[in-house]
N, C-alpha and C positions, 0 to 999 in steps of 0.2 A: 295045526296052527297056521295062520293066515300073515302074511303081513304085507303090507299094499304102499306103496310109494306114490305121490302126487306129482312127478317132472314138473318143474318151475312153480313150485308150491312159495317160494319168495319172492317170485315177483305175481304171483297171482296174490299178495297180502297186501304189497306196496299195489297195487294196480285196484285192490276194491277193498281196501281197506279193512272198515269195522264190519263188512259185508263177508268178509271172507268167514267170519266164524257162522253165519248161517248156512253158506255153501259149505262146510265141512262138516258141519252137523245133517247134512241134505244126502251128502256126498255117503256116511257112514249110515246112516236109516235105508237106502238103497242095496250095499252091502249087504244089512243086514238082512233085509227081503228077500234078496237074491238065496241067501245060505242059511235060510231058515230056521223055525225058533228054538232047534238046539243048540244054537251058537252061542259062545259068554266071549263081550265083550273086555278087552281092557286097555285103559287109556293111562 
């Protein structure tokens, strides 16, 4: 099991707002390439 922390992940929301949910959706599809397609996600 994996678990990954984002450092200043509050003020990266305050700082881009409604844009932050596309960078962490960017952010975890990366992740998930890097550790390939046996991995299950859970949010």
């Amino acid at each position: 099991m994996l678990f990954t922390d984002i450092e200043g992940s509050t003020l990266l929301v305050r700082r881009h707002g409604e844009r932050y949910d596309s960078m962490l959706a960017e952010y975890r599809r990366l992740l998930r390439d890097a550790f390939g397609a046996g991995a299950h996600q859970l949010n």
